[in-house]
C-alpha positions in Angstrom: 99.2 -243.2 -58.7 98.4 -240.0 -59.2 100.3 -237.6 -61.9 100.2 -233.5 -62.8 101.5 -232.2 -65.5 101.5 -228.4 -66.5 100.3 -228.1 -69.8 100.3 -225.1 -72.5 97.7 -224.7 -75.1 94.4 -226.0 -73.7 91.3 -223.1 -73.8 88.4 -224.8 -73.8 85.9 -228.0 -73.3 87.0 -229.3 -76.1 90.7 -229.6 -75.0 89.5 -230.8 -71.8 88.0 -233.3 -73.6 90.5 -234.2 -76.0 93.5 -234.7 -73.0 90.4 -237.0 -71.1 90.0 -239.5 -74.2 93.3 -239.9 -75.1 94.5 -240.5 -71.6 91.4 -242.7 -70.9 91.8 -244.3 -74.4 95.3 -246.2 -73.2 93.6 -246.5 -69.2 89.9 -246.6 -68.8 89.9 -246.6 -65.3 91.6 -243.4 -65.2 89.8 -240.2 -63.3 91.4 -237.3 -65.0 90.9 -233.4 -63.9 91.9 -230.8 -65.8 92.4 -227.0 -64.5 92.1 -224.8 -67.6 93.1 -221.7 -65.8 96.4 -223.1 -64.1 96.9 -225.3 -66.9 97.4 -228.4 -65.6 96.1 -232.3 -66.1 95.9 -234.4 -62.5 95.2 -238.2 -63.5 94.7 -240.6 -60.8 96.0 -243.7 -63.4 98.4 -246.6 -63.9 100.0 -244.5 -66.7 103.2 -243.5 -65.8 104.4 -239.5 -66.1 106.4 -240.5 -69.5 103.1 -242.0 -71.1 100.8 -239.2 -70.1 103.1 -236.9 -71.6 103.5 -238.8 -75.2 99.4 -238.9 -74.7 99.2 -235.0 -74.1 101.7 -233.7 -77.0 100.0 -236.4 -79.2 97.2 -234.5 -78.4 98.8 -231.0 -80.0 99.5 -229.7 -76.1 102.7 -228.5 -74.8 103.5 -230.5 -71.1 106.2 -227.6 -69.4 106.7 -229.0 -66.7 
């Protein structure tokens, strides 16, 4: 299934990177894309939208919507 969430706070690789690992940490089968400039994380994963978001404000970020 695929989820997006729009997310505040990421600016750079390294948040890309951060919101990748700890999403792929809990499924490592998961294809994640992030959009810096619209702010938002698409995962194609078995991760439902409630676990992404714990995974993403774990991760310091703000999920708005």
């Amino acid at each position: 299934m695929t989820e997006e969430l729009k997310v505040s706070g990421m600016t750079c690789g390294h948040c890309v990177r951060a919101v990748t690992l700890a999403i792929q940490a809990r499924d490592p089968q998961a294809r994640v894309q992030v959009d810096l400039p619209a702010g938002l994380v698409r995962a194609d994963t078995t991760l439902d939208r409630a676990e992404l978001t714990a995974l993403v404000t774990a991760e310091g970020y703000a999920v708005t919507g």
